[in-house]
C-alpha positions as CSV (number, residue, x, y, z in Angstrom):
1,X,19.4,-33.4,8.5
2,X,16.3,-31.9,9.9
3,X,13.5,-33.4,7.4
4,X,14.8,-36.5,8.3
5,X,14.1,-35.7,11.9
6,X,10.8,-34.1,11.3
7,X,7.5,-36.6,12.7
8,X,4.4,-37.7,10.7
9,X,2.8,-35.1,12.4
10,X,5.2,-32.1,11.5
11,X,3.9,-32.5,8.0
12,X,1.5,-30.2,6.1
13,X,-0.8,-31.7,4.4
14,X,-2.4,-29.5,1.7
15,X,-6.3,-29.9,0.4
16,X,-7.9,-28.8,-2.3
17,X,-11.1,-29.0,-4.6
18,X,-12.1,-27.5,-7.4
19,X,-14.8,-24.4,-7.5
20,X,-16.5,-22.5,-10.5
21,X,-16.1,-18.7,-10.9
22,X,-17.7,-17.1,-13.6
23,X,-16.8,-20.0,-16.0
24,X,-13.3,-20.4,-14.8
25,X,-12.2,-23.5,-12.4
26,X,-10.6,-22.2,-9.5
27,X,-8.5,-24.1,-7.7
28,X,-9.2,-24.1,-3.7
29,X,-6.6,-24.7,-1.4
30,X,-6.5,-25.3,2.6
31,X,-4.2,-26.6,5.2
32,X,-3.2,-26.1,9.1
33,X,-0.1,-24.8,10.1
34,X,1.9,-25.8,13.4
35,X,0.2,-23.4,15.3
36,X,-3.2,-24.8,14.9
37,X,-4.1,-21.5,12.2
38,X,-6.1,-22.5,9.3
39,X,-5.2,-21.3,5.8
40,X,-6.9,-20.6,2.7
41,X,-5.7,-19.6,-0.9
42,X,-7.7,-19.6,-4.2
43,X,-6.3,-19.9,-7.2
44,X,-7.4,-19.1,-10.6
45,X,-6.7,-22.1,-13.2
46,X,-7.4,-20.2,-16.1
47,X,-9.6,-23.3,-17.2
48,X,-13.1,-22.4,-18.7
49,X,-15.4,-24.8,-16.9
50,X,-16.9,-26.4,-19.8
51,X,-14.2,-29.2,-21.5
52,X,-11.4,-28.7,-18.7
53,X,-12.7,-31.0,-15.7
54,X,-9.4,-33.6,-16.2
55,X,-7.0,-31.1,-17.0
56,X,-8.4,-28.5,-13.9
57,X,-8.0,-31.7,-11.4
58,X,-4.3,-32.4,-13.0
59,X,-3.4,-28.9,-12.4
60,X,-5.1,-29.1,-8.6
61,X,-3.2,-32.0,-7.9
62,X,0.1,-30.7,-9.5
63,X,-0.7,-27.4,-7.4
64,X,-1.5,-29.1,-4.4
65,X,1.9,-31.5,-4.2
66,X,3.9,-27.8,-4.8
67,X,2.8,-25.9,-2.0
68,X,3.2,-29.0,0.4
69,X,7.2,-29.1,-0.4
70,X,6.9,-25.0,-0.4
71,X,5.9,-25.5,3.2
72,X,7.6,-28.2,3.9
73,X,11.0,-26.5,2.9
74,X,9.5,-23.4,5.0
75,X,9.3,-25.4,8.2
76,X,13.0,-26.9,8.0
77,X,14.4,-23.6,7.5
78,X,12.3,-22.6,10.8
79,X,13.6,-25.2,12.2
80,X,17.1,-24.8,11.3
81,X,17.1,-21.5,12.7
82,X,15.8,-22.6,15.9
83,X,18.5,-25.8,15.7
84,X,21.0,-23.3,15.5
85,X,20.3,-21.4,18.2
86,X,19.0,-24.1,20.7
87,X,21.4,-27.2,19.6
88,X,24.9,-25.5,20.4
89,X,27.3,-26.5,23.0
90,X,26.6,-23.5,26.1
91,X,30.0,-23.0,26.2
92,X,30.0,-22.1,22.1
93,X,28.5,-19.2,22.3
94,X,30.4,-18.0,19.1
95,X,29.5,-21.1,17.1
96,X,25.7,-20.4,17.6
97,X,25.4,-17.6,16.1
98,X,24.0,-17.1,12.3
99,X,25.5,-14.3,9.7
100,X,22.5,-11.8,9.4
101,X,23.3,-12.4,5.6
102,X,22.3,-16.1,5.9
103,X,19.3,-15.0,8.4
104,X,17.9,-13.0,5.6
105,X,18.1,-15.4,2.9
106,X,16.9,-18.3,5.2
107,X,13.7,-15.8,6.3
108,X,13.0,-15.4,2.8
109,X,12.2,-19.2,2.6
110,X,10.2,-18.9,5.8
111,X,8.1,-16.4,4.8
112,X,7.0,-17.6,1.1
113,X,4.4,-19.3,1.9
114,X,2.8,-16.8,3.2
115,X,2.8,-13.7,1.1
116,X,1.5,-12.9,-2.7
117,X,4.5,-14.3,-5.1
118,X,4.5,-11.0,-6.6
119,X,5.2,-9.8,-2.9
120,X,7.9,-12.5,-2.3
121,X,9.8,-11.4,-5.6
122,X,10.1,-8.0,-4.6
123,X,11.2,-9.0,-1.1
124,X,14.1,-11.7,-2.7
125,X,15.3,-8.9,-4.9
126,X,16.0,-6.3,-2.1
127,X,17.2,-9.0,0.1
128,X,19.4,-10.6,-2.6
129,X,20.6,-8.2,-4.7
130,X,21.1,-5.2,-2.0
131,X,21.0,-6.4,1.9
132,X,22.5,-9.8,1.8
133,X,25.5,-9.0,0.0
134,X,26.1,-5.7,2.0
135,X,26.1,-7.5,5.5
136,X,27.5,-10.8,4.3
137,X,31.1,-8.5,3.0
138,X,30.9,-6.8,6.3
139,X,30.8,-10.4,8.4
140,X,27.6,-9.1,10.7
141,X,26.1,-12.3,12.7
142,X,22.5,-11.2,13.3
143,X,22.9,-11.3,17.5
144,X,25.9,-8.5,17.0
145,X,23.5,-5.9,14.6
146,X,23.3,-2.4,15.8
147,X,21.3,0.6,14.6
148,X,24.5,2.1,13.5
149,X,25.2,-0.8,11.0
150,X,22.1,-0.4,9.5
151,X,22.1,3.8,9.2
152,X,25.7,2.6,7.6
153,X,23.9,0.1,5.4
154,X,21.2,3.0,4.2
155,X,23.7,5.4,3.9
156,X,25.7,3.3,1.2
157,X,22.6,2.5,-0.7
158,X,21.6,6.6,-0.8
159,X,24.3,6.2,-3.0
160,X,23.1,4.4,-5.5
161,X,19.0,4.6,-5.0
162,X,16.4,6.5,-4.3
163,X,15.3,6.9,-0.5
164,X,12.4,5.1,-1.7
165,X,14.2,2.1,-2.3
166,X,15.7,2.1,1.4
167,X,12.2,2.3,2.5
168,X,11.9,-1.1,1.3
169,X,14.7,-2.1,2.6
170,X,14.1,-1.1,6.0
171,X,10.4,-2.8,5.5
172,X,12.2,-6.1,4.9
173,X,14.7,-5.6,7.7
174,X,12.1,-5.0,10.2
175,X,10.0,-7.5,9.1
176,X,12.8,-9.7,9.6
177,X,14.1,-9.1,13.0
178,X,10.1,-8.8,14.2
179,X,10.3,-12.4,13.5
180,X,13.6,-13.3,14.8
181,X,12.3,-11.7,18.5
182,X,8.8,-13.7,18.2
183,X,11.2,-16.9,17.9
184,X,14.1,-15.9,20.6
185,X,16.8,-15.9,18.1
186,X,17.6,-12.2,19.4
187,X,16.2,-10.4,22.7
188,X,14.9,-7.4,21.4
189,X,14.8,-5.6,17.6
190,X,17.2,-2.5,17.3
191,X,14.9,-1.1,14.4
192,X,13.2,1.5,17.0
193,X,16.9,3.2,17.3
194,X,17.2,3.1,12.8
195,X,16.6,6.3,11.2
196,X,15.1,5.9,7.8
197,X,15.8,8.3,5.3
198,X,13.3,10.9,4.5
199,X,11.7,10.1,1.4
200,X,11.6,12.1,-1.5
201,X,7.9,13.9,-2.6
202,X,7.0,12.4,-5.9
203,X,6.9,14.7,-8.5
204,X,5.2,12.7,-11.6
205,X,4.6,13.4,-15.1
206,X,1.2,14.7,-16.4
207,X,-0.1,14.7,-19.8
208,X,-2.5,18.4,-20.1
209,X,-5.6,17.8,-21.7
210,X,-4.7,18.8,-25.6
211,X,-1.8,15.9,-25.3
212,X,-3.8,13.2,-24.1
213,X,-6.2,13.8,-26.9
214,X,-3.3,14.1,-29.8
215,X,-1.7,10.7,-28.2
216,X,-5.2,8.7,-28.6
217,X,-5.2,10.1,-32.5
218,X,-1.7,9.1,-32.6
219,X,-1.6,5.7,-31.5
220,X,-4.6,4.6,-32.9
221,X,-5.0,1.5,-34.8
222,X,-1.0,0.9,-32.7
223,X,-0.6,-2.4,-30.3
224,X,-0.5,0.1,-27.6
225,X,-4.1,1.7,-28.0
226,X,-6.1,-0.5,-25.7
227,X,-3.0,0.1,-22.7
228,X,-3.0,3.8,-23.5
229,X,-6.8,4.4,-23.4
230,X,-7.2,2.7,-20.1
231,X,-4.3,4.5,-18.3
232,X,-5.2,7.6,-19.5
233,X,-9.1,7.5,-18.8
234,X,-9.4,5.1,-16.6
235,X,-6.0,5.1,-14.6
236,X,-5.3,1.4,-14.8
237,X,-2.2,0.2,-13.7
238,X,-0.6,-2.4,-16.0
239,X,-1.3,-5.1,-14.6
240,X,-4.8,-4.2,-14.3
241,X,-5.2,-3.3,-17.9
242,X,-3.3,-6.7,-19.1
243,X,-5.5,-8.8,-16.3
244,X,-8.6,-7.2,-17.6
245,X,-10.5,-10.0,-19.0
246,X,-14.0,-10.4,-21.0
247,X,-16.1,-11.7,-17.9
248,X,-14.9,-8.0,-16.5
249,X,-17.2,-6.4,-18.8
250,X,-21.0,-5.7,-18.0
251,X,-22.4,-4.5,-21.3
252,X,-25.8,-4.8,-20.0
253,X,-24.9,-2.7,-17.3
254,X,-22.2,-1.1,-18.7
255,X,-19.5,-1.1,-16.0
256,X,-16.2,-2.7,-15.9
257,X,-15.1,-4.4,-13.1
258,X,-11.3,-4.6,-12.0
259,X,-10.8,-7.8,-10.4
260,X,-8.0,-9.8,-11.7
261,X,-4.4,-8.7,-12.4
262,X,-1.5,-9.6,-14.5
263,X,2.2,-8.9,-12.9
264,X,5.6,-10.0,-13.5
265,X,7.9,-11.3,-10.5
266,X,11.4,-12.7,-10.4
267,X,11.6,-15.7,-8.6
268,X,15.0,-17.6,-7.9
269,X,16.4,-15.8,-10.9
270,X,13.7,-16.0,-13.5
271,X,11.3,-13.5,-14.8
272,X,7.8,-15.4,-14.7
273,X,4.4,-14.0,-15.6
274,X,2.1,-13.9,-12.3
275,X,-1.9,-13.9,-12.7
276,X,-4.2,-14.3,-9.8
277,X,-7.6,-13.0,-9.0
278,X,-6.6,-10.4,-6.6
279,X,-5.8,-6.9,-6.8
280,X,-3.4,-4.8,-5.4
281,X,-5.5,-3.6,-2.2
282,X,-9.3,-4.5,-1.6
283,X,-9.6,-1.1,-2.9
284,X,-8.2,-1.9,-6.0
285,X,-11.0,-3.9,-6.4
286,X,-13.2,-1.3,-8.1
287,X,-16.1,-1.5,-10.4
288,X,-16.0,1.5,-12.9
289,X,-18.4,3.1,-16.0
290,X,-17.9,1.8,-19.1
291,X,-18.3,5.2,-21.3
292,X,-20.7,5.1,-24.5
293,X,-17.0,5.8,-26.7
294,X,-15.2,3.1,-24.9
295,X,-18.1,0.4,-25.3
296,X,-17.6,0.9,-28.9
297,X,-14.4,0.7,-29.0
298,X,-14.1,-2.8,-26.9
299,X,-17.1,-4.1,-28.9
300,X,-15.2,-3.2,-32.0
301,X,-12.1,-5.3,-30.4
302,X,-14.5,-8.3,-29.8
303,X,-15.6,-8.4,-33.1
304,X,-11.7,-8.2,-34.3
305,X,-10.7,-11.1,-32.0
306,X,-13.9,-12.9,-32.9
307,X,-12.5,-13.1,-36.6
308,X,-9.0,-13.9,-36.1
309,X,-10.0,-16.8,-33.5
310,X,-12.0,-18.3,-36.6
311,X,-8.9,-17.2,-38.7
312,X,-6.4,-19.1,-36.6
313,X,-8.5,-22.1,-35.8
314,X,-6.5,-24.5,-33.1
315,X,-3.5,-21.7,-33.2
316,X,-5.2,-19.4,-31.4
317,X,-5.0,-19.2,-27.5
318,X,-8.1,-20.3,-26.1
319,X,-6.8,-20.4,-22.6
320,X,-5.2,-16.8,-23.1
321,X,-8.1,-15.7,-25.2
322,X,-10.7,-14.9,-22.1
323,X,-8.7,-11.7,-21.8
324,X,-9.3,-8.2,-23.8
325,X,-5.6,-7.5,-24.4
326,X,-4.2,-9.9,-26.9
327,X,-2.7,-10.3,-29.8
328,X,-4.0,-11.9,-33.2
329,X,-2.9,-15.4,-32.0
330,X,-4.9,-15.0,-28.6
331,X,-1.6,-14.6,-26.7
332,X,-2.2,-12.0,-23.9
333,X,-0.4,-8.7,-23.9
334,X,3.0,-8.8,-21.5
335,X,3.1,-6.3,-19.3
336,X,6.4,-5.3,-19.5
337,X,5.7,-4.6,-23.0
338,X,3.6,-1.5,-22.5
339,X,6.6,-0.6,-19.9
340,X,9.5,-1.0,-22.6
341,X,7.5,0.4,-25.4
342,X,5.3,3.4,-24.4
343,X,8.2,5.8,-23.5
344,X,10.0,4.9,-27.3
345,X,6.8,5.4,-28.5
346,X,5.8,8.8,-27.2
347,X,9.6,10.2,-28.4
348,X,9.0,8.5,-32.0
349,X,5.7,10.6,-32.1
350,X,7.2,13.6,-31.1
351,X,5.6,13.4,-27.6
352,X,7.2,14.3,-24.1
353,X,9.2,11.4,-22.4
354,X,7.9,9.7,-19.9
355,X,6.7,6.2,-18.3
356,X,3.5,4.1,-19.0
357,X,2.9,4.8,-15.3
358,X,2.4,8.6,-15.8
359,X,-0.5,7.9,-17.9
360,X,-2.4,6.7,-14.3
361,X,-0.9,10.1,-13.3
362,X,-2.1,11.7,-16.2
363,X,-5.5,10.8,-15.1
364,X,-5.5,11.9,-11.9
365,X,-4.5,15.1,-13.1
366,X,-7.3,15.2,-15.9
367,X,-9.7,14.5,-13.0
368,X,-8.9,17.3,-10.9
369,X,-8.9,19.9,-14.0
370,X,-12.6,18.3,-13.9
371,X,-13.0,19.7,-10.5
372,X,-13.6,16.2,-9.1
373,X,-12.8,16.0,-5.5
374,X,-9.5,14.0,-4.4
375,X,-12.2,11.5,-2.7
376,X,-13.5,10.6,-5.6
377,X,-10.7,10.4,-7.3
378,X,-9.5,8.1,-4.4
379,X,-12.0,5.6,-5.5
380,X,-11.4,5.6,-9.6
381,X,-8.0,4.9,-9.1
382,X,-8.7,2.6,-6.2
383,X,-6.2,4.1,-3.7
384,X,-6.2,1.9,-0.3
385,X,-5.7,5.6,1.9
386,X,-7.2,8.6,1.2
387,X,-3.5,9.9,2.7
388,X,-2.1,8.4,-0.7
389,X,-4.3,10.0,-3.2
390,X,-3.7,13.5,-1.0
391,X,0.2,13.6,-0.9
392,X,0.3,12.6,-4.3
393,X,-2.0,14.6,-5.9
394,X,-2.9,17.7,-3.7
395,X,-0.2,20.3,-5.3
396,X,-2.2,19.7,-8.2
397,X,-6.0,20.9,-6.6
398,X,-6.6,23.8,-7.6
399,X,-10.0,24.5,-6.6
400,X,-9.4,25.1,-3.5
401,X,-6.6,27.6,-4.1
402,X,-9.0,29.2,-6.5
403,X,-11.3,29.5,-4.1
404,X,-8.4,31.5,-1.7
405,X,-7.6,33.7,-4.0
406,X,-11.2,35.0,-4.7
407,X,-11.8,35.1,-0.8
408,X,-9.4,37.8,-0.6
409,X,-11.2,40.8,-1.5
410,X,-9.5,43.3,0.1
411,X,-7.4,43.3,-3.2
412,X,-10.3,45.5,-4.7
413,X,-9.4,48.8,-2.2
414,X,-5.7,48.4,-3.8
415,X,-4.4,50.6,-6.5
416,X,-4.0,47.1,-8.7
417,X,-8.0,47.6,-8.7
418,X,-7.7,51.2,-10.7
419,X,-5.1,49.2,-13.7
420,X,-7.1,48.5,-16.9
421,X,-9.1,44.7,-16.4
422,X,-7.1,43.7,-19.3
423,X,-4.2,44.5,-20.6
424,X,-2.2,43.5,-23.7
425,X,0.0,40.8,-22.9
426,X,3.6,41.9,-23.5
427,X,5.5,39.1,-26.2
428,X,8.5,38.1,-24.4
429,X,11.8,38.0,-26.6
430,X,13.4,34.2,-25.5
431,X,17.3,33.6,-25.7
432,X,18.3,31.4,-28.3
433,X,19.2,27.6,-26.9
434,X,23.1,27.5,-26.1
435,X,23.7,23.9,-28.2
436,X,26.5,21.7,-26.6
């Protein structure tokens, strides 16, 4: 085996040491790869400092002894990859060569350390669920892929998913082979000759002014209330709203800052609760006005959770209890419960369909009925390109078309000048629905 094989000095040793942030132990790792590169990663314990010290070092520790076998694992599988290129008989040519299947799953383990775990998950289910299985049926080695047998691979999948979804695939894929070149499994990558599929414009769901104020009445005093107020004013997204946490909120100064998330991932086949101290984007990270009306409202929640910690005694969550969105037992707010419950919710009350996701829409849409410019709007939502924001959003500006339209003044020498300014609105007769 290769870990047998491996020297002293192939092995990755891990520090760490414990650091304070805002009250919470944060766990500090760092270690030196093969290459000589330094890395760093900070973890958030979830500890507050004061009463914690033993149990923040046992976590370290614990945390510490798992990303030394994560990277340990990482180098075999590098090396194995090499071992099966480098190791063969000359005159084997055939028996050197890998499936691409296997080359994908392997680079999966490979790459782990080195990416978010919420990034990782996404990557293991495209690979997994939709590009392994494809290429391993069709008995592809990875030194025999073509462009064509990738278009195929697409081309199958537009039958099934969105082009958005191939997007990712082809991210992964190319990704992939990238490494596979830097480690001379294959000459050269045959990505520059794959077409991806053009992607579809999204179209989202927007809640007009009137709705957004009938849903707050409506699901006031409801378990979605806090998620549905921050994705509709603020443009949260849901992990932002369920990461939100007390420390966040400046009431002196009366901002809120988004800097810790809350995400699901499936890893290895289990759907595990991620929470970090990073945001999407360094643009995510965003510090925003906390409104006179939502002040209230979060110091009425503190004064709620305040009781029912007092209530609940050693049953409440003290750990889980440092963030805004919890229950009455201090047990914070799943995110794939505003997901699975929003759109039941808004057909329940009568409401138009659509996702917890449209809400962050909804805003955006809100904002530019404002007249706020898409820059701006940029920032509040904490977009990473200006180029996202703008293909996004743009059909909805209308300032600037309205600003068009009243340019053209020639209109005023036209005969539609002499009609009467305002004229009764004929009431159109509708066809009856046609039921099926």
């Amino acid at each position: 085996m290769i870990a047998d094989r491996l020297q002293t000095d192939d092995v990755i040793e891990v520090a760490g040491h414990l650091e304070e942030k805002r009250g919470i132990y944060q766990m500090a790792l760092s270690w030196v790869d093969n290459d000589g590169n330094r890395n760093r990663k900070s973890i958030s314990t979830h500890l507050p400092v004061k009463g914690n010290k033993k149990r923040a070092e046992t976590m370290l520790q614990k945390t510490r002894q798992e990303y030394e076998e994560m990277l340990m694992q990482a180098q075999q599988q590098e090396a194995l990859l090499q071992q099966e290129k480098d190791e063969q008989p000359e005159n084997q040519e055939e028996d050197s060569k890998i499936l691409f299947a296997d080359f994908m799953e392997q680079w999966l383990d490979v790459i782990r350390p080195e990416i978010k775990l919420t990034t990782y998950g996404g990557y293991c289910m495209n690979v997994k669920s939709a590009i392994a299985p494809y290429f391993r049926e069709k008995g592809i080695y990875l030194q025999d892929l073509t462009a064509s047998d990738i278009n195929d691979f697409y081309a199958e999948q537009l039958k099934r998913v969105k082009a958005t979804s191939v997007h990712k695939y082809h991210a992964n894929i190319s990704k992939a082979l990238k490494y596979a070149v830097e480690k001379d499994f294959i000459p050269y990558s045959v990505m520059g000759k794959v077409k991806r599929p053009k992607k579809e414009r999204f179209v989202g769901k927007f809640l007009k002014q009137s709705e957004v104020v009938a849903l707050f009445k409506a699901v006031q005093g409801h378990k979605l209330e806090l998620g549905v107020i921050l994705g509709a004013f603020y443009g949260l997204r849901r992990g932002e709203i369920v990461g939100l946490k007390w420390e966040a909120i400046d009431f002196e100064a009366n901002t809120i800052t988004v800097e810790h998330t809350v995400t699901m991932a499936t890893i290895d086949g289990k759907r595990i609760v991620v929470a970090a101290d990073t945001t999407k984007s360094k643009s995510s990270y965003r510090t925003l006005p906390l409104v006179p009306q939502f002040r209230a409202k979060l110091l009425a929640v503190w004064e709620e959770q305040q009781y029912y910690k007092k209530l609940c005694g050693k049953s409440y969550n003290k750990v889980e209890g440092v963030y805004i969105y919890v229950d009455q037992l201090g047990n914070r707010i799943k995110p794939d419960y505003l997901t699975r419950e929003f759109p039941d919710f808004m057909v329940e009350n009568e409401f138009r369909k659509m996702r917890f996701h449209d809400l962050r829409h909804s805003c955006a849409s809100l904002l530019l009925a404002c007249r706020v410019p898409l820059k701006q709007i940029q920032e509040w939502l904490g977009h990473s390109d200006f180029a996202i924001t703008a293909n996004t959003y743009a059909h909805l500006e209308f300032n600037s078309k309205l600003a068009s339209a009243s340019a053209m003044t020639w209109i005023d020498k036209t005969s539609l000048a002499q009609l009467p300014p305002e004229p009764i609105a004929p009431q159109l007769q509708l066809p009856e629905p046609i039921l099926t």
